[in-house]
PyMOL Python script that loads the backbone (N, CA, C, O; Angstrom):
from pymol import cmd

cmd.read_pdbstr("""\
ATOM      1  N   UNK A   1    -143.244 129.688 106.910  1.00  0.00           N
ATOM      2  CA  UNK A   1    -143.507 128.438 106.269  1.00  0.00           C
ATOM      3  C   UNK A   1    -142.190 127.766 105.895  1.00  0.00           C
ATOM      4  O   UNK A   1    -141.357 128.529 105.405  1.00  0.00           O
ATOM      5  N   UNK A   2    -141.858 126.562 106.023  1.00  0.00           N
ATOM      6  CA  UNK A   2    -140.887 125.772 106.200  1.00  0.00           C
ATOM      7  C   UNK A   2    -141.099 124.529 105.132  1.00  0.00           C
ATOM      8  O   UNK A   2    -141.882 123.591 105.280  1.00  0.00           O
ATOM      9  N   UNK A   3    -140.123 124.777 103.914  1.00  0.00           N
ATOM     10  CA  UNK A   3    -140.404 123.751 102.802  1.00  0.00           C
ATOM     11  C   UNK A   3    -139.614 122.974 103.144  1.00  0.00           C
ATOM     12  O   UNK A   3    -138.687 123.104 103.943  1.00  0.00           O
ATOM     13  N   UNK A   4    -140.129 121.601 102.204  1.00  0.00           N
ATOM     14  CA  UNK A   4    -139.583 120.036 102.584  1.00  0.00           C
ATOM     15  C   UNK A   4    -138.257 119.894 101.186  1.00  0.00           C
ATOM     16  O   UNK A   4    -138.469 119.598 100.010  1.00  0.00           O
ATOM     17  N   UNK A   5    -137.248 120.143 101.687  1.00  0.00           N
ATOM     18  CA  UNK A   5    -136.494 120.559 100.575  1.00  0.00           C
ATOM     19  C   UNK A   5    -135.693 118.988 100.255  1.00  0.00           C
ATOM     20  O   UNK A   5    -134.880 118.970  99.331  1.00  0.00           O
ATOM     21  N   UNK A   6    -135.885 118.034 100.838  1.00  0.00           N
ATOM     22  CA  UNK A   6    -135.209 116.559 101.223  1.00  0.00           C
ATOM     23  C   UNK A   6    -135.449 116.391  99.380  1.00  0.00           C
ATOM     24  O   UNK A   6    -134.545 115.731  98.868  1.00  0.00           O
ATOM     25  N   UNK A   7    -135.982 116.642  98.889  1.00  0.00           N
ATOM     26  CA  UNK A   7    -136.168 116.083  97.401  1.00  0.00           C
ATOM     27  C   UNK A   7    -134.802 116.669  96.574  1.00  0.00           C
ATOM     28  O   UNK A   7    -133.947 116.003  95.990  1.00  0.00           O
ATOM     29  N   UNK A   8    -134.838 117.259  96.634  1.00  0.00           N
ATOM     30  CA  UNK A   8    -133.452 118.125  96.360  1.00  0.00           C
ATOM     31  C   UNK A   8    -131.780 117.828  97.073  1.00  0.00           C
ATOM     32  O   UNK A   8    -130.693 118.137  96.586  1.00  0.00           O
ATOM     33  N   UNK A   9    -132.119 117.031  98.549  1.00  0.00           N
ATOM     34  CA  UNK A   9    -130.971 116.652  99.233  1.00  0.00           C
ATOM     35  C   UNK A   9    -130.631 117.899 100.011  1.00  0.00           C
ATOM     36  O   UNK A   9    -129.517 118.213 100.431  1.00  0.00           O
ATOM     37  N   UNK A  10    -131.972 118.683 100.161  1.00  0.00           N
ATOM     38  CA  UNK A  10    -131.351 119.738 100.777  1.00  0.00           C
ATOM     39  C   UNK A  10    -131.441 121.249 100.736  1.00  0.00           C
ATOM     40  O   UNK A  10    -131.942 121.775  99.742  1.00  0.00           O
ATOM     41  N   UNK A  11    -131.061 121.876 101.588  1.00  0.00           N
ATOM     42  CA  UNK A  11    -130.996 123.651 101.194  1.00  0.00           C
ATOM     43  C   UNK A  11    -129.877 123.756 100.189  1.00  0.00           C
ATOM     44  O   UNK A  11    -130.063 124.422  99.171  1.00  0.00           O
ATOM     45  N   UNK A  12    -128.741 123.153 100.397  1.00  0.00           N
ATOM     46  CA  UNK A  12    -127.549 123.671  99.240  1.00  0.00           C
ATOM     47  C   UNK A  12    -128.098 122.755  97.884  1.00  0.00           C
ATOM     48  O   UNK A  12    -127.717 123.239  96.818  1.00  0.00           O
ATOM     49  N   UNK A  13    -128.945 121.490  97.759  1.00  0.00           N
ATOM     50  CA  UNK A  13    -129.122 121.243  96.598  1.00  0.00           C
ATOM     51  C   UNK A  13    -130.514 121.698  96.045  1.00  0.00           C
ATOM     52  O   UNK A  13    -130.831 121.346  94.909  1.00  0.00           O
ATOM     53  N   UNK A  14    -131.346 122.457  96.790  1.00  0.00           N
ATOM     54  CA  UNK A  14    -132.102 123.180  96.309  1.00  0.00           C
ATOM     55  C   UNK A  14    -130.941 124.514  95.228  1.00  0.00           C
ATOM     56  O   UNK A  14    -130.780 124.635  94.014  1.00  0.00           O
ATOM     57  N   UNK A  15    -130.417 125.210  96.315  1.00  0.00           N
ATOM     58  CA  UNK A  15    -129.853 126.294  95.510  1.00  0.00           C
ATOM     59  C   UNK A  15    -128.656 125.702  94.371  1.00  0.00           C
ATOM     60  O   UNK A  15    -127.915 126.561  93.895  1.00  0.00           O
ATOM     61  N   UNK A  16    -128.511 124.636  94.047  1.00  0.00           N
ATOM     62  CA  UNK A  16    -127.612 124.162  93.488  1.00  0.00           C
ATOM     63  C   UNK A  16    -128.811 124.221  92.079  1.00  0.00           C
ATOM     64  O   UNK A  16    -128.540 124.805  91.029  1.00  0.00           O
ATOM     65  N   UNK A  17    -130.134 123.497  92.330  1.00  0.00           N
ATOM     66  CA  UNK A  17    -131.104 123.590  90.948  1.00  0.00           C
ATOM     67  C   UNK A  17    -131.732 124.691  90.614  1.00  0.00           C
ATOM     68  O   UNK A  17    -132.529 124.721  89.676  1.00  0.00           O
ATOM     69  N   UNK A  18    -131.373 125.958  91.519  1.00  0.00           N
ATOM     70  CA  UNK A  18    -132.069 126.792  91.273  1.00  0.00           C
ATOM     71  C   UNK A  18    -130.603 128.052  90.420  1.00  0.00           C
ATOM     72  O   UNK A  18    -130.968 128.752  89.475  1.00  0.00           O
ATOM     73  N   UNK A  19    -129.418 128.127  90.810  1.00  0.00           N
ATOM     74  CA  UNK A  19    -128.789 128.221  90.098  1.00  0.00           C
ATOM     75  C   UNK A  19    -127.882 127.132  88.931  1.00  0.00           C
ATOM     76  O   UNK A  19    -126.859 127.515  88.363  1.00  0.00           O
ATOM     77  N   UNK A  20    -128.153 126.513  88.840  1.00  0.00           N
ATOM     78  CA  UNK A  20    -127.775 125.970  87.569  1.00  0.00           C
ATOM     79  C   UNK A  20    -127.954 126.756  86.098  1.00  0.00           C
ATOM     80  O   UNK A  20    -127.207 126.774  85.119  1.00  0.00           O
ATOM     81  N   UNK A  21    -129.314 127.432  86.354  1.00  0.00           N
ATOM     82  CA  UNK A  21    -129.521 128.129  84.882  1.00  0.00           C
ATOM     83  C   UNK A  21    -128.616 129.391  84.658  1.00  0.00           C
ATOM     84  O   UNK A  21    -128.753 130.270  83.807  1.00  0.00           O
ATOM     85  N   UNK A  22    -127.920 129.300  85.364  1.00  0.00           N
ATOM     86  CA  UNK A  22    -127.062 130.896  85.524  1.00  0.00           C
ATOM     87  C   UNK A  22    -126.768 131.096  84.084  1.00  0.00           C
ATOM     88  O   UNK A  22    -127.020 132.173  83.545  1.00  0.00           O
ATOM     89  N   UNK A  23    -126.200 130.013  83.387  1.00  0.00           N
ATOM     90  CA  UNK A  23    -125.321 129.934  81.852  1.00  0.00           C
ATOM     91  C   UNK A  23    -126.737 129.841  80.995  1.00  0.00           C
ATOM     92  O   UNK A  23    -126.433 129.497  79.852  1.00  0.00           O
ATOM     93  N   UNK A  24    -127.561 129.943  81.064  1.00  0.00           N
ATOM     94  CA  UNK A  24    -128.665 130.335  80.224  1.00  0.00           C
ATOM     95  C   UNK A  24    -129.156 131.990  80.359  1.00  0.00           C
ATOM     96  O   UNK A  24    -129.253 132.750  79.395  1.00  0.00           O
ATOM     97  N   UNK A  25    -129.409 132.315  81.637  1.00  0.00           N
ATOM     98  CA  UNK A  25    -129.637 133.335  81.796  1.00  0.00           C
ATOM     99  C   UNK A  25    -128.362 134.435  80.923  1.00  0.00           C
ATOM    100  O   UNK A  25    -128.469 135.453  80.239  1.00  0.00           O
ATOM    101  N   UNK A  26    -127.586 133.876  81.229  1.00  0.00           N
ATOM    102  CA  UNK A  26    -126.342 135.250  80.861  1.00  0.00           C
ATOM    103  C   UNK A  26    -125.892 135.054  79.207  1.00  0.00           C
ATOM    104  O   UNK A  26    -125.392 135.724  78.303  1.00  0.00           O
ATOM    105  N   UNK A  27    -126.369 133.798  79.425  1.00  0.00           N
ATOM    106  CA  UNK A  27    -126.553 133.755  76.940  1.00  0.00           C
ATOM    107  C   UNK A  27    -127.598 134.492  76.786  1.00  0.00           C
ATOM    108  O   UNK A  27    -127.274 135.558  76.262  1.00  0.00           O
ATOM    109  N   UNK A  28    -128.963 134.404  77.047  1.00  0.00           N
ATOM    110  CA  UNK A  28    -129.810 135.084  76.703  1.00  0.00           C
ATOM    111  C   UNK A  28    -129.423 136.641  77.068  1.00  0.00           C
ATOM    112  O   UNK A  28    -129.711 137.353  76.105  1.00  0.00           O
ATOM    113  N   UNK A  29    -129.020 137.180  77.849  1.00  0.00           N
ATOM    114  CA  UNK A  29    -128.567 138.103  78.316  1.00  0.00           C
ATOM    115  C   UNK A  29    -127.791 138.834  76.883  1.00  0.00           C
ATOM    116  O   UNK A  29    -128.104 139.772  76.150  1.00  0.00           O
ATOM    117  N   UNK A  30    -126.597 137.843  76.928  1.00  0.00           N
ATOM    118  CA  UNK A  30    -125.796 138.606  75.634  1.00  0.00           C
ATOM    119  C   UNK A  30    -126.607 138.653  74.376  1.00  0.00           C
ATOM    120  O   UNK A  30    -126.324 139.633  73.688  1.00  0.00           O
ATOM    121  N   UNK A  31    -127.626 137.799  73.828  1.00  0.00           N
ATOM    122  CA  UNK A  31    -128.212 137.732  73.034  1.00  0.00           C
ATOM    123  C   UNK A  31    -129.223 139.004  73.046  1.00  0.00           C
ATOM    124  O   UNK A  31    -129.974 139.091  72.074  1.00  0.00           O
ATOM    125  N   UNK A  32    -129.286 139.721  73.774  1.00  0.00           N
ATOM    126  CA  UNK A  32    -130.187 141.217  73.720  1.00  0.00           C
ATOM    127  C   UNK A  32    -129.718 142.480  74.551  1.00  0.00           C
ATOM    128  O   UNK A  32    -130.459 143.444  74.742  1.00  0.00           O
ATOM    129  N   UNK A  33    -128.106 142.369  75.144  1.00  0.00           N
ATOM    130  CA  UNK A  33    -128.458 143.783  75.569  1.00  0.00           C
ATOM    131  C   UNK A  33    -128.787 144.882  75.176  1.00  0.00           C
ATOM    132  O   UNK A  33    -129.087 145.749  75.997  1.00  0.00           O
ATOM    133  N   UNK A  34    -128.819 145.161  73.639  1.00  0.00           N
ATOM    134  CA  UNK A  34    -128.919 146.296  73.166  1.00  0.00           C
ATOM    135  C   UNK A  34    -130.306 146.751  72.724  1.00  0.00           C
ATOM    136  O   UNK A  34    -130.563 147.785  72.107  1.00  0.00           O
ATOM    137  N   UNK A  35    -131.391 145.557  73.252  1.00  0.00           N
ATOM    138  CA  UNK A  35    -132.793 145.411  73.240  1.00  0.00           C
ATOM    139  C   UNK A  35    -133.220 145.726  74.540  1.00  0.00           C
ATOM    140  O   UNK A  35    -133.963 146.704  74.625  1.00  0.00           O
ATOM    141  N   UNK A  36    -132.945 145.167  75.510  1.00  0.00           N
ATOM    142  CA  UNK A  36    -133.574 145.101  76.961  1.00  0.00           C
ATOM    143  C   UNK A  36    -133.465 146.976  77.478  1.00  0.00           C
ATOM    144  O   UNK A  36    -132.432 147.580  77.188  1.00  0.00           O
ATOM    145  N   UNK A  37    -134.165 147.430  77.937  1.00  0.00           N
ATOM    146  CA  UNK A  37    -134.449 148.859  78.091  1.00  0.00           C
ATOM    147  C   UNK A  37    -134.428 148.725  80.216  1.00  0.00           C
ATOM    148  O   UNK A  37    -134.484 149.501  81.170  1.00  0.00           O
ATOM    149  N   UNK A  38    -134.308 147.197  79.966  1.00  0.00           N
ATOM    150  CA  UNK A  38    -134.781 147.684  81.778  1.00  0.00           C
ATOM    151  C   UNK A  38    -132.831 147.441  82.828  1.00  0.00           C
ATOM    152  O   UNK A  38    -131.848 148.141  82.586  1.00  0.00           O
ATOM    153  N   UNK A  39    -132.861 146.678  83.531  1.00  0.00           N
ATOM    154  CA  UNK A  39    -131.899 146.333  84.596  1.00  0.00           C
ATOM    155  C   UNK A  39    -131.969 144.692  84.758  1.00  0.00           C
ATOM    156  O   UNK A  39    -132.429 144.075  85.718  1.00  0.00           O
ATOM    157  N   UNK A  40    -131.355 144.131  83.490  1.00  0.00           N
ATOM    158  CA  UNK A  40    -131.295 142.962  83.390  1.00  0.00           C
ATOM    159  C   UNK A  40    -131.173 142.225  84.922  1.00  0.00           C
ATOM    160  O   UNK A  40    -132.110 141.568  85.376  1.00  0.00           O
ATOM    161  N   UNK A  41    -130.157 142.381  85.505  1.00  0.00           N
ATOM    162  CA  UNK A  41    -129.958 141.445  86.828  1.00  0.00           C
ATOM    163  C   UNK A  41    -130.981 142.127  87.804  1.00  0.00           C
ATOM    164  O   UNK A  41    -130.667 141.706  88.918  1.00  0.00           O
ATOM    165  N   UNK A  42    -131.886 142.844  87.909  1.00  0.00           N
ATOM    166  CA  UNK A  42    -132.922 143.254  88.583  1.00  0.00           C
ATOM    167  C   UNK A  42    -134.126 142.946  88.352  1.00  0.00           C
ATOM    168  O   UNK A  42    -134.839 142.617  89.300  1.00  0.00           O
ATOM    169  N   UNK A  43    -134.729 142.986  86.794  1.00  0.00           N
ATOM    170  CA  UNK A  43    -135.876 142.603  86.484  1.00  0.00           C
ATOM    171  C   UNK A  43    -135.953 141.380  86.038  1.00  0.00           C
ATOM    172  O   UNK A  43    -136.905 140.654  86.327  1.00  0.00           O
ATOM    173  N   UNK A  44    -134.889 140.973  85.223  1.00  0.00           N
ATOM    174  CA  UNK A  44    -135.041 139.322  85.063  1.00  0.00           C
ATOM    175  C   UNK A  44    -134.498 138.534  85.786  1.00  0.00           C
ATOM    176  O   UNK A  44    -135.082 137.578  86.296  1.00  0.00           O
ATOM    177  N   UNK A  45    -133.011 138.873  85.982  1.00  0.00           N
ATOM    178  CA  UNK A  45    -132.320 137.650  86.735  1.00  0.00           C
ATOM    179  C   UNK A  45    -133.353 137.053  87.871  1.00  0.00           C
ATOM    180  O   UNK A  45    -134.106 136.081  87.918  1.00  0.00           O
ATOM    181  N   UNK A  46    -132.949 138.310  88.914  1.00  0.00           N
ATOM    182  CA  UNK A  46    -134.048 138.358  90.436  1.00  0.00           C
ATOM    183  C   UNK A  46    -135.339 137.633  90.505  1.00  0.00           C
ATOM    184  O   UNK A  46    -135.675 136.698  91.233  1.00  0.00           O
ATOM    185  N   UNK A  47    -136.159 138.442  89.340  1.00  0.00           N
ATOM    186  CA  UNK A  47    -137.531 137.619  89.115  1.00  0.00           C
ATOM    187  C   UNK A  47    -137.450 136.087  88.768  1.00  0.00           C
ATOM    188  O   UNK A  47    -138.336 135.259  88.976  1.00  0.00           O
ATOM    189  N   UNK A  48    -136.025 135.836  88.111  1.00  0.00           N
ATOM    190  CA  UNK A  48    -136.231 134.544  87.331  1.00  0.00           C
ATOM    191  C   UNK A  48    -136.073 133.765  88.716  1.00  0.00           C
ATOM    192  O   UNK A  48    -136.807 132.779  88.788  1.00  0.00           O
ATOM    193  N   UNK A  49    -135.331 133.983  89.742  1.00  0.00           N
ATOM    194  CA  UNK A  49    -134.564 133.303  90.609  1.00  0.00           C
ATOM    195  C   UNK A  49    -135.820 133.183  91.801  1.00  0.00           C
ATOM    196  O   UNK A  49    -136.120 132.064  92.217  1.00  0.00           O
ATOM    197  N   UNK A  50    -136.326 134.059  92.171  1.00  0.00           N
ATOM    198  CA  UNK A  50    -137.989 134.306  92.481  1.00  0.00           C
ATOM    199  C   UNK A  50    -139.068 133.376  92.006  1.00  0.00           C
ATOM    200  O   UNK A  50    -139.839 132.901  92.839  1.00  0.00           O
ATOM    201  N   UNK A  51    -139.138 133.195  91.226  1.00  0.00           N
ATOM    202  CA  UNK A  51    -140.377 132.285  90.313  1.00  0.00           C
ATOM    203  C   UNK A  51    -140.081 130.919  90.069  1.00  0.00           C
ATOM    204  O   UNK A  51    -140.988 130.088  90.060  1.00  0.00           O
ATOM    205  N   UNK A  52    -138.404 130.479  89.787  1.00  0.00           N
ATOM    206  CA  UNK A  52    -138.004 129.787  89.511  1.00  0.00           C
ATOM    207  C   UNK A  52    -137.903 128.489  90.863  1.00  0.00           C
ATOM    208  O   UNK A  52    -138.045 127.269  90.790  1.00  0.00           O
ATOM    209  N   UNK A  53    -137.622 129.326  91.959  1.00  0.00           N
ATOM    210  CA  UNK A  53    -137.556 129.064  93.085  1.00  0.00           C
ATOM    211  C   UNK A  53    -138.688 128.112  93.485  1.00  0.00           C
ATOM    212  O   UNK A  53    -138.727 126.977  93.960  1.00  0.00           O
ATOM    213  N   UNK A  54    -139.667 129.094  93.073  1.00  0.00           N
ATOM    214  CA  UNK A  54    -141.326 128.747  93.371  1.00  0.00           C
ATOM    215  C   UNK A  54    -141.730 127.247  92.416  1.00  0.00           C
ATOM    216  O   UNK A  54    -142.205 126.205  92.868  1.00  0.00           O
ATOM    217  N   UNK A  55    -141.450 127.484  91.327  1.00  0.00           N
ATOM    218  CA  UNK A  55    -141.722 126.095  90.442  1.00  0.00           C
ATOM    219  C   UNK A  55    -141.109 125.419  91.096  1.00  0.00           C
ATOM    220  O   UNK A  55    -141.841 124.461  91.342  1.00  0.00           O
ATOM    221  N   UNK A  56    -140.139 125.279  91.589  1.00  0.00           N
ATOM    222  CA  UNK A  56    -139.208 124.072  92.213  1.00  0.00           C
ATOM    223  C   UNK A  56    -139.800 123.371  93.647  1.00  0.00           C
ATOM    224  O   UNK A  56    -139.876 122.187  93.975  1.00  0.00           O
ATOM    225  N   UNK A  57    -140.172 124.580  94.335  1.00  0.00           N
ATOM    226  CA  UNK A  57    -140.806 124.209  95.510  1.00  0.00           C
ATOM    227  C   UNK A  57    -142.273 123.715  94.943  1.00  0.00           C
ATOM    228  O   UNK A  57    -142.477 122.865  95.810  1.00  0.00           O
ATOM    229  N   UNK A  58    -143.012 123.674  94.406  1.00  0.00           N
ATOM    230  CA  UNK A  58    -144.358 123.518  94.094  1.00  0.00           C
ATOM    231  C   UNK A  58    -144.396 122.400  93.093  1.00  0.00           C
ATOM    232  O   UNK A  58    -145.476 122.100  92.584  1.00  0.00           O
ATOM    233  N   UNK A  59    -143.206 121.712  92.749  1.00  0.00           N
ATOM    234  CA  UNK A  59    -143.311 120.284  91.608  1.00  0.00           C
ATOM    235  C   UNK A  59    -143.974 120.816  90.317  1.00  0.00           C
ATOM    236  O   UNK A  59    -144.345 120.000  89.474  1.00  0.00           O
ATOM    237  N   UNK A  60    -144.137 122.103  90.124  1.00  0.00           N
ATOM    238  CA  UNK A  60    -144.602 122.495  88.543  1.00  0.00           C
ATOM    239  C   UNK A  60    -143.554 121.547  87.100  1.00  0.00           C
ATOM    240  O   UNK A  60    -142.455 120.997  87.025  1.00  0.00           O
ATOM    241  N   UNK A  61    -144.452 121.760  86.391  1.00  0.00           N
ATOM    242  CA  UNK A  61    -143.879 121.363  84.903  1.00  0.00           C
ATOM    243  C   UNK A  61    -143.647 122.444  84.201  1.00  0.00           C
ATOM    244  O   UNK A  61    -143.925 122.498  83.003  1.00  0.00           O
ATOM    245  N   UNK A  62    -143.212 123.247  84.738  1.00  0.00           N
ATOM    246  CA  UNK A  62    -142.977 124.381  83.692  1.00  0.00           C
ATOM    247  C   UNK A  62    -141.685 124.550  83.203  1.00  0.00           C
ATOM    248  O   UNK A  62    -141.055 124.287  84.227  1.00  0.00           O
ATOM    249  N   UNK A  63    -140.780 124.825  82.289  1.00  0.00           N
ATOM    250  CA  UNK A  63    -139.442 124.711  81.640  1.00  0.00           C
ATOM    251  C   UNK A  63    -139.071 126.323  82.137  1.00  0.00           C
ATOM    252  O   UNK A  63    -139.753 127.345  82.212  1.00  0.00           O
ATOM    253  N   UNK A  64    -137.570 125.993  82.448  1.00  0.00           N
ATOM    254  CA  UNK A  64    -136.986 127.082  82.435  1.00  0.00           C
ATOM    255  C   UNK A  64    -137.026 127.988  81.684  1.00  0.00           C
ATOM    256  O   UNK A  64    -137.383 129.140  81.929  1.00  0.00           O
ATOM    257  N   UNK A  65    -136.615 127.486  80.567  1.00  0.00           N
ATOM    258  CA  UNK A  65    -136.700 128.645  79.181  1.00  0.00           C
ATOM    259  C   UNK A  65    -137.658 129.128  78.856  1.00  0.00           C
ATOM    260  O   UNK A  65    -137.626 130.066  78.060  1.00  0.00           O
ATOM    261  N   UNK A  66    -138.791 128.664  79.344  1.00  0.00           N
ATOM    262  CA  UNK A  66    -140.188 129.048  78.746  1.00  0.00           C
ATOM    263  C   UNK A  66    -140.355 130.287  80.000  1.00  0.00           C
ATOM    264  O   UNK A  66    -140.950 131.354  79.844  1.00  0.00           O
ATOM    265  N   UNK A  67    -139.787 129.912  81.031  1.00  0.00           N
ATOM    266  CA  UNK A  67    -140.097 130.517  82.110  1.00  0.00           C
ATOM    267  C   UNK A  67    -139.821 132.468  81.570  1.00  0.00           C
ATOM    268  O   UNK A  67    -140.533 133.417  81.242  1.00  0.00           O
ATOM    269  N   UNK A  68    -138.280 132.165  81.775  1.00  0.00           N
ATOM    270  CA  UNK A  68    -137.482 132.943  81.211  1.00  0.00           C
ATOM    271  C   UNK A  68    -138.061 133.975  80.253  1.00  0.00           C
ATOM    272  O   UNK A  68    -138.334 135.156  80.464  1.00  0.00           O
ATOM    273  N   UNK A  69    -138.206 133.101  78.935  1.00  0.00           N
ATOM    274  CA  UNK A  69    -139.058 134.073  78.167  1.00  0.00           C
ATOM    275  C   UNK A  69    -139.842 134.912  78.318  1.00  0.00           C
ATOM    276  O   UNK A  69    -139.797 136.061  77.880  1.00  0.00           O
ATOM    277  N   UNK A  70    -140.509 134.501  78.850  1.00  0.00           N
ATOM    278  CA  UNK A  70    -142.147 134.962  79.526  1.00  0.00           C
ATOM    279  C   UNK A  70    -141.860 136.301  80.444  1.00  0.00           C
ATOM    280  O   UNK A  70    -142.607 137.274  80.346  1.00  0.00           O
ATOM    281  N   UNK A  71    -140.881 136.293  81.225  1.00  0.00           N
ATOM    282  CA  UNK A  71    -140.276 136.827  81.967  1.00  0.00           C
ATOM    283  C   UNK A  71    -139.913 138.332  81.338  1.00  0.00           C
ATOM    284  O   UNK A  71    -140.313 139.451  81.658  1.00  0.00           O
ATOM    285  N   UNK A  72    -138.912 137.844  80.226  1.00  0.00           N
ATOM    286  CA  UNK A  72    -138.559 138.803  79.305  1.00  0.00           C
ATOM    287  C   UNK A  72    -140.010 139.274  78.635  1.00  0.00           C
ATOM    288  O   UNK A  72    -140.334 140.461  78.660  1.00  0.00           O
ATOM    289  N   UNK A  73    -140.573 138.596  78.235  1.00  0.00           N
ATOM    290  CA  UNK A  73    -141.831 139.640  77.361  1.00  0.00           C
ATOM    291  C   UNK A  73    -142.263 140.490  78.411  1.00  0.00           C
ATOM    292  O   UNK A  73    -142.512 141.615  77.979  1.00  0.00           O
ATOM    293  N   UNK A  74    -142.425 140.380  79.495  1.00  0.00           N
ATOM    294  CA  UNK A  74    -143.578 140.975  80.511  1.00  0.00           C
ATOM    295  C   UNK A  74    -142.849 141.823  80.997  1.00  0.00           C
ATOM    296  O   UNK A  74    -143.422 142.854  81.350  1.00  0.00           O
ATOM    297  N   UNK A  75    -141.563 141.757  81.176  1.00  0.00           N
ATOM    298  CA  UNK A  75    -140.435 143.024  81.815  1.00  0.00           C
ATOM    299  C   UNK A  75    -140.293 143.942  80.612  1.00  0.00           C
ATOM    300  O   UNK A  75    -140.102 145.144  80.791  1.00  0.00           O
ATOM    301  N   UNK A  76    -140.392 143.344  79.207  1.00  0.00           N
ATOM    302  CA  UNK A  76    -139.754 144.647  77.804  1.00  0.00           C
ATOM    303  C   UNK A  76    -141.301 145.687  78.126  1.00  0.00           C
ATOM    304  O   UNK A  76    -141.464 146.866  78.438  1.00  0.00           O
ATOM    305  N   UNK A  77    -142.196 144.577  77.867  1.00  0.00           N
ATOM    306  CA  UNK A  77    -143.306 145.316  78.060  1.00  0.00           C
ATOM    307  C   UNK A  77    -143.619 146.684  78.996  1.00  0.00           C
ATOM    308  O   UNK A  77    -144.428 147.547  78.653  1.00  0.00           O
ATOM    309  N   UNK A  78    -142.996 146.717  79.981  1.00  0.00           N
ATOM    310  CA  UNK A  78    -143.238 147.165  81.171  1.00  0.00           C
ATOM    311  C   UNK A  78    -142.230 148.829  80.540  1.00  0.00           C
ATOM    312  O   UNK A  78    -142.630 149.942  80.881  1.00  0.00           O
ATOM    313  N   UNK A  79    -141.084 148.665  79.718  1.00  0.00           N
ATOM    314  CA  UNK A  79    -139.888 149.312  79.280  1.00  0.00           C
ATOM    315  C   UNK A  79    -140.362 149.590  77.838  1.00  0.00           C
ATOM    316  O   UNK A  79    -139.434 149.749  77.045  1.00  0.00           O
ATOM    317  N   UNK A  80    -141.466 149.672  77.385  1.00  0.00           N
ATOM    318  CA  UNK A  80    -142.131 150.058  75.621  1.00  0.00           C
ATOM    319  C   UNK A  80    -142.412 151.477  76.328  1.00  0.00           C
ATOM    320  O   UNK A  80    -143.352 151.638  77.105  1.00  0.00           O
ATOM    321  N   UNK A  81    -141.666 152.303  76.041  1.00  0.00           N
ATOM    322  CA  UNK A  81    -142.395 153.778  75.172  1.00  0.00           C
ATOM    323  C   UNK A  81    -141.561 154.697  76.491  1.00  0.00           C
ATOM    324  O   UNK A  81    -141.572 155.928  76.464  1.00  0.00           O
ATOM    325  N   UNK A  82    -140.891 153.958  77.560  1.00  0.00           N
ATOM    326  CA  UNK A  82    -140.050 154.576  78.236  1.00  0.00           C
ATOM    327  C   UNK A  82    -139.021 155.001  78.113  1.00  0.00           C
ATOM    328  O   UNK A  82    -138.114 154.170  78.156  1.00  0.00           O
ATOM    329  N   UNK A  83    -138.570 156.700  77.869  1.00  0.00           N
ATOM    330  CA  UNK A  83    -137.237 156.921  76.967  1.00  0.00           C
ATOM    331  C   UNK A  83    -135.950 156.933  77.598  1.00  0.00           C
ATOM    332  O   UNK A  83    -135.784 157.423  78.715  1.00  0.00           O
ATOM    333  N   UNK A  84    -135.090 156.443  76.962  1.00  0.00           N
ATOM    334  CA  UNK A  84    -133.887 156.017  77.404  1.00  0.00           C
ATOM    335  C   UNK A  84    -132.965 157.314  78.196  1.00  0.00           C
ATOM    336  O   UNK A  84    -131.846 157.085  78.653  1.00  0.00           O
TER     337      UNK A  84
END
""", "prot")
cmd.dss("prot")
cmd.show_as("cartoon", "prot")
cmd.util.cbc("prot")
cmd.orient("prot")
């Protein structure tokens, strides 16, 4: 399947909106490593970049940060009662 990425100006300005949040991701990041139990750049980054991707291609209204969050609850979740 072959997306219409012209809204964006493109494959490089697709990946240009899809990393932009990099400097959010890696504040939130510092704001909990000593909370997060899982593989930050594996379970969130990846996923965020995954999903994030998808809102972009699909014209969703959904906010990054909200995204993000969500992200984080459902990955700690996954890392409750698993011992270090």
């Amino acid at each position: 399947m072959h997306s219409d990425l012209s809204k964006f100006g493109g494959y490089m300005g697709f990946i240009t909106e899809a990393v932009r949040h990099a400097p959010m991701l890696l504040e939130r990041w510092r704001l909990m490593t000593d909370d997060f139990g899982g593989v930050w750049l594996y379970d969130v980054t990846e996923r965020f970049g995954r999903e994030w991707a998808q809102v972009l291609l699909e014209s969703k209204l959904e906010g990054a940060e909200d995204l993000l969050e969500n992200i984080i609850v459902d990955e700690m979740k996954k890392w409750e009662g698993v011992p270090a």
